[in-house]
C-alpha positions as CSV (number, residue, x, y, z in Angstrom):
1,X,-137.7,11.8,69.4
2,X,-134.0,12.0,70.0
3,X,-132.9,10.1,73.2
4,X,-129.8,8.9,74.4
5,X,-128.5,5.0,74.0
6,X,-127.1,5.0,77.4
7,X,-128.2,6.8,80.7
8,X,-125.8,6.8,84.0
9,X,-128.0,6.4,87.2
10,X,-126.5,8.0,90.2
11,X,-127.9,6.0,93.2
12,X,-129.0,8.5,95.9
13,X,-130.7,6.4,98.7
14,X,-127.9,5.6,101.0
15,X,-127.8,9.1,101.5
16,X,-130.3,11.5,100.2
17,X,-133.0,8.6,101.1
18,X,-132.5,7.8,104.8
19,X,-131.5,11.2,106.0
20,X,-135.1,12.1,106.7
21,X,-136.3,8.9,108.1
22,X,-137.5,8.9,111.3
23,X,-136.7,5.4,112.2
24,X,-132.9,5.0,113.0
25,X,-131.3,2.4,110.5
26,X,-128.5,0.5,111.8
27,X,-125.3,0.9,110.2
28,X,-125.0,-2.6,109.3
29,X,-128.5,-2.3,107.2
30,X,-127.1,0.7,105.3
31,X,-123.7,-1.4,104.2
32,X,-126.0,-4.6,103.4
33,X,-128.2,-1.7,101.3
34,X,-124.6,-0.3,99.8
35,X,-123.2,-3.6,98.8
36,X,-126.9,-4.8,97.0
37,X,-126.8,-1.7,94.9
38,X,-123.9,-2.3,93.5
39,X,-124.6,-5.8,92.8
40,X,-127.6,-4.9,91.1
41,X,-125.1,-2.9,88.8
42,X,-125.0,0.5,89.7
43,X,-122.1,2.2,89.0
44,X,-122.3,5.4,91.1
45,X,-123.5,6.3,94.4
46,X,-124.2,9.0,97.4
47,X,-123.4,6.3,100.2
48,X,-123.3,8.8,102.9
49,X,-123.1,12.5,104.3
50,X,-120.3,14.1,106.3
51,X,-122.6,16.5,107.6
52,X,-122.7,17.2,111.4
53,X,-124.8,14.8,113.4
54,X,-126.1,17.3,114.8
55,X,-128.4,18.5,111.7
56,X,-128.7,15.1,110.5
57,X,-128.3,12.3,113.3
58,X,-129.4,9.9,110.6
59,X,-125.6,9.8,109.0
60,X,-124.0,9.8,112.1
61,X,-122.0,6.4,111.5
62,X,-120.7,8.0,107.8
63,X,-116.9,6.5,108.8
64,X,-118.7,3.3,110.0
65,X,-120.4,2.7,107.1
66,X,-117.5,3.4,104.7
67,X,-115.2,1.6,107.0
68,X,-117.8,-1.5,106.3
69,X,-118.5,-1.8,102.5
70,X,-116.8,-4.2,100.7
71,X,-116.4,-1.9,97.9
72,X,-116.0,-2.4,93.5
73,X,-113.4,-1.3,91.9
74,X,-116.1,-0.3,89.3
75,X,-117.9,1.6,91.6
76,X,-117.7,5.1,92.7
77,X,-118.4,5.7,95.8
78,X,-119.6,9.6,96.7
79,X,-120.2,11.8,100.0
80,X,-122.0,15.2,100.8
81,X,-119.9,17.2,102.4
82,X,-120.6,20.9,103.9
83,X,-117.5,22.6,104.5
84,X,-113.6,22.0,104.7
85,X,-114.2,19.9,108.1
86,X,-116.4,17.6,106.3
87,X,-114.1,17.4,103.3
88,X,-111.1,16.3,106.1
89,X,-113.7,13.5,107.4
90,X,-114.0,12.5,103.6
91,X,-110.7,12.0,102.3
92,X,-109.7,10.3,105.8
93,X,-112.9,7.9,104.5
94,X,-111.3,7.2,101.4
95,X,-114.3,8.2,99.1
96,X,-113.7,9.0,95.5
97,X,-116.2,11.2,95.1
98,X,-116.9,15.0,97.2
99,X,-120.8,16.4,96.6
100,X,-121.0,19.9,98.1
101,X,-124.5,21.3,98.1
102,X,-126.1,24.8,98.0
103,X,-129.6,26.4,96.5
104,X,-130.3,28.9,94.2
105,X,-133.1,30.7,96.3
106,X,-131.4,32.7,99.1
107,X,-134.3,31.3,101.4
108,X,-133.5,27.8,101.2
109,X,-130.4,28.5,100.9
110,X,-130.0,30.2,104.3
111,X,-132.2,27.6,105.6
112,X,-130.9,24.6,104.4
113,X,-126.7,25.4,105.0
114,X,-127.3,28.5,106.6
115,X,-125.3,30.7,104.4
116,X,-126.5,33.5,101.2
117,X,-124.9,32.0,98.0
118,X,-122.3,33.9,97.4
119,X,-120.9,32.6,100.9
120,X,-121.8,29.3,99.9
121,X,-119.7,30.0,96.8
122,X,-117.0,31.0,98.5
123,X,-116.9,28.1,101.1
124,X,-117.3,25.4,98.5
125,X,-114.7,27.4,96.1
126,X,-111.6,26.1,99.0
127,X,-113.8,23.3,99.3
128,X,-113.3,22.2,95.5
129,X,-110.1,23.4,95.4
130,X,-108.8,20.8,98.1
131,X,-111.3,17.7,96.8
132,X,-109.7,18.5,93.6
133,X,-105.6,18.4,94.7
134,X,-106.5,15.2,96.1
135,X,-108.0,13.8,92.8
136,X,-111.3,13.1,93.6
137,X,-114.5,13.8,91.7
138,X,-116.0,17.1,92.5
139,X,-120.6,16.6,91.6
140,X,-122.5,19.9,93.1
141,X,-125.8,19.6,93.9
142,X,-128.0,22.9,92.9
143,X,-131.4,22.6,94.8
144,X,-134.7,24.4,93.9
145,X,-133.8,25.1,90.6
146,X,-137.7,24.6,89.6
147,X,-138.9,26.7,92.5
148,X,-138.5,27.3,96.1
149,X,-140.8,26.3,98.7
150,X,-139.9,30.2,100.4
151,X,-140.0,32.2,97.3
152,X,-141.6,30.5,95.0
153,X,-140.6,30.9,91.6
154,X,-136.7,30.7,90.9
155,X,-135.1,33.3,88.2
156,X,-133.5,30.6,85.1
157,X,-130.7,33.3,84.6
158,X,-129.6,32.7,88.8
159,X,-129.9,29.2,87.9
160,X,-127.2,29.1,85.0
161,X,-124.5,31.9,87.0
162,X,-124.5,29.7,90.0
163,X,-124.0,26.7,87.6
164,X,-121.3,28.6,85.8
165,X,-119.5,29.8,89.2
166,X,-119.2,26.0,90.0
167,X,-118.1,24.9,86.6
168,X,-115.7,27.9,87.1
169,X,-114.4,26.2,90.7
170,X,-113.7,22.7,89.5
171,X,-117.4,21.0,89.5
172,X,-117.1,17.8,87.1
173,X,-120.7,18.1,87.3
174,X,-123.6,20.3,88.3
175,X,-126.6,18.7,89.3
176,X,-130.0,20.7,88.5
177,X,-132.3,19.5,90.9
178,X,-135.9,19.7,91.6
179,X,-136.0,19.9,95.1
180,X,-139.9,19.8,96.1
181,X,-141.3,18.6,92.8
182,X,-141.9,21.8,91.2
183,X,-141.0,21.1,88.2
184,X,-143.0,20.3,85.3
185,X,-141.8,18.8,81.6
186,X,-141.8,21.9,79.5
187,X,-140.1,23.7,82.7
188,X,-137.5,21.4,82.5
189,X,-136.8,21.3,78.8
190,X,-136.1,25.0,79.0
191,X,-134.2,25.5,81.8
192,X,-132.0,22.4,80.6
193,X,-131.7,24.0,77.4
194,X,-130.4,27.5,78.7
195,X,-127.8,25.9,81.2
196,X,-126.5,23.9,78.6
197,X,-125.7,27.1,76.4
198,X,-122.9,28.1,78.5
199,X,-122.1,24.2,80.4
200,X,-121.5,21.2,78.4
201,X,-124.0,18.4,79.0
202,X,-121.7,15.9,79.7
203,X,-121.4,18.6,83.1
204,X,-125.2,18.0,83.9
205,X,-127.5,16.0,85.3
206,X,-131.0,16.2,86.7
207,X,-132.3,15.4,90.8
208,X,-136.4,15.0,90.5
209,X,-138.7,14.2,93.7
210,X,-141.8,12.6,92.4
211,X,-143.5,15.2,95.2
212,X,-146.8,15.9,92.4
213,X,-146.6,12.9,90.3
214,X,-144.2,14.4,87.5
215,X,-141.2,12.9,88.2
216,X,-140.8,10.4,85.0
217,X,-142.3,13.0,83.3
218,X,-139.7,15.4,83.7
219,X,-137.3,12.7,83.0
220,X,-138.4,12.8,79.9
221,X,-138.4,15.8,79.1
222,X,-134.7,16.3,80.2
223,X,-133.5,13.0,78.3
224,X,-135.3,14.9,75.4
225,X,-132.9,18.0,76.0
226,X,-129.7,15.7,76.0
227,X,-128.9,15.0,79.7
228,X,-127.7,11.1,80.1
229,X,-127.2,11.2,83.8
230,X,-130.4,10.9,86.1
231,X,-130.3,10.3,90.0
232,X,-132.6,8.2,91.3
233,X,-133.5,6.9,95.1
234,X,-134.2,3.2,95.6
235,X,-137.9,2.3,96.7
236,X,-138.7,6.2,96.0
237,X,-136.7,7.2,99.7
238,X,-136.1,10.7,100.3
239,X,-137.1,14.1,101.6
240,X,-135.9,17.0,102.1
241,X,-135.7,18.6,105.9
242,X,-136.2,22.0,104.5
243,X,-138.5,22.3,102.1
244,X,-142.1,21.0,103.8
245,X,-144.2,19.0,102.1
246,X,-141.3,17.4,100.1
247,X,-141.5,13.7,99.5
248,X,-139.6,11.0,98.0
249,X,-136.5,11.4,94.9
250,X,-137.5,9.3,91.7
251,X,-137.7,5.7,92.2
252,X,-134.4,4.1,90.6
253,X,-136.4,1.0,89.8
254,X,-139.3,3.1,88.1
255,X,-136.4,4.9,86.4
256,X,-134.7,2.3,85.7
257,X,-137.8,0.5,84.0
258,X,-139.0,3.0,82.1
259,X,-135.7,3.4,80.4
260,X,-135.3,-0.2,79.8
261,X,-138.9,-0.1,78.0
262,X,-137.5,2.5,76.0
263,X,-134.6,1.1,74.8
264,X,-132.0,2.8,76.7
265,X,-129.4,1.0,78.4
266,X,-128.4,1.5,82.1
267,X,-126.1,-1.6,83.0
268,X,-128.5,-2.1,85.9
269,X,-130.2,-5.6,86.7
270,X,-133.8,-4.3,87.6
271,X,-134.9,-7.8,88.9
272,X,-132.0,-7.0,91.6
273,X,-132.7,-4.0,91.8
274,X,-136.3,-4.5,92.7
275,X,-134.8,-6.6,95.6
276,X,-132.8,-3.7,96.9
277,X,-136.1,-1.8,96.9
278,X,-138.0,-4.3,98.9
279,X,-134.2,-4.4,101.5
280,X,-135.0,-0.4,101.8
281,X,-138.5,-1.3,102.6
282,X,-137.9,-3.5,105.5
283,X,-134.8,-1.5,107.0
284,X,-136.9,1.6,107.4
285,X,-140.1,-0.4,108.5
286,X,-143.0,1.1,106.5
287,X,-144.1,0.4,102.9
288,X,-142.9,2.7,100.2
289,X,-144.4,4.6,97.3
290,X,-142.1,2.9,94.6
291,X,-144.6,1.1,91.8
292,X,-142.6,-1.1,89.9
293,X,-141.2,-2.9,93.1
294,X,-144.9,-3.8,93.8
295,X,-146.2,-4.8,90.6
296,X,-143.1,-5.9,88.8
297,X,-142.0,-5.1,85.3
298,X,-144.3,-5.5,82.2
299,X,-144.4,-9.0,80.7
300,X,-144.1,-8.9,77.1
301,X,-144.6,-12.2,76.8
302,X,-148.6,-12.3,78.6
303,X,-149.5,-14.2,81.7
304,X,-153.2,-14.0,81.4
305,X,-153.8,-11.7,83.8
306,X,-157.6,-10.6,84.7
307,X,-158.1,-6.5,84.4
């Protein structure tokens, strides 16, 4: 089994996590949630959105909580941003990272940012092209890759030209993402193995909700194809407001464990981590579907437990 020595975990909650929570969490909670992350170790993060408030009142306070980190020099701090107004609230934030967003269903697509793709392409191309001249980062997300809760299954070849078009814009990085937990292992293997025939695979990484159960799974199968970067949502947070029925991203401590038990490094401290989860817990006030932040990481050692 070839597998990579080192995997980069993109830390989605701050963002991706809470923007679909019904419970309002104070800004104050999200910067103590920021600040634990990144003591736990990771290295990169989504800690906000510079959507409009009006679509997601959840992010409301993105300058607030930006304003409020202590941030690491180590850290990379990243925002969603929909268009060039965002992109102005962004840069005036200071982040060093821009994440635009799109689909590659039309459905969702329209749904989700209210534009076909090739206007979404268009938008995020002047997008890009300003994130860019101001040196930051430039990720783009590419949702339902794996299938669309509106049409169903999603085309591979659609997949890999959108990819392409934002490789061609400036994207350091194209995330293939698996929107409502479509996806299944051999699904992902393929579709990872086509993209990377025309993008690099130090461009990608992969987005999984664990909607069905396969979210490690499929993990797997795209370590097995070569990806090294994986995003993952602490506690299991996350949702998406347009695609029904979808539950939470990966767990970044269930991630995080399972790579540790396999030998592949992360930098992350999973005992701190866990704690985070268990933080993320009690700021959204209902118990979450994580597993490793209940039971705890396996004991090599034995502690006599009963089965």
């Amino acid at each position: 089994m070839h597998l990579p020595e080192k995997v980069t975990i993109c830390e989605v909650g701050p963002r991706d996590g809470l923007q679909n929570e019904r419970v309002k969490v104070p800004t104050a909670g999200k910067i103590r949630l920021i600040e634990a992350l990144a003591e736990a170790g990771i290295r990169r993060m989504e800690a906000t959105s510079f959507v409009s408030p009006k679509w997601v009142p959840n992010l409301a306070d993105a300058e607030e909580v930006l304003a409020g980190v202590k941030r690491r020099e180590a850290v990379t701090y990243a925002a969603l941003v929909p268009n060039l107004k965002g992109l102005e609230r962004a840069l005036a934030a200071k982040v060093d990272e821009i994440v635009i967003f799109m689909s590659a269903s039309e459905s969702h697509n329209q749904r989700n940012i209210n534009k076909s793709i090739a206007q979404a392409l268009e938008t995020y191309g002047e997008v890009g092209a300003r994130a860019k001249a101001a040196g930051l980062r430039l990720k783009a997300a590419l949702s339902t890759c794996f299938g669309c809760p509106y049409e169903g299954d999603v085309d591979p070849g659609v997949v890999v030209r959108i990819a392409e078009a934002l490789v061609a814009m400036g994207a350091d990085e194209v995330g293939i993402s698996d929107t409502t937990g479509m996806a299944n292992p051999r699904q992902v293997y393929a579709l990872v193995s086509r993209v990377a025939e025309r993008i690099p695979f130090e461009k990608l990484s992969l987005h999984f909700h664990d909607t069905r159960g396969a979210g490690l799974a499929n993990v797997l199968a795209g370590l097995q194809a070569g990806v090294s970067v994986y995003d993952g949502s602490v506690g299991g947070l996350g949702g998406c407001p347009y695609a029904k029925g979808a539950t939470g991203n990966v767990a970044t401590e269930d991630l995080v464990h399972m790579l540790h038990e396999m030998g592949i490094e992360t930098g992350v401290d999973l005992p701190k981590l866990i704690e985070c989860a268990k933080l993320a817990q009690d700021l959204v006030g209902r118990p979450l579907e994580a597993r490793v932040s209940k039971v705890g990481p396996v004991n090599h050692k034995g502690a006599g437990a009963a089965c």
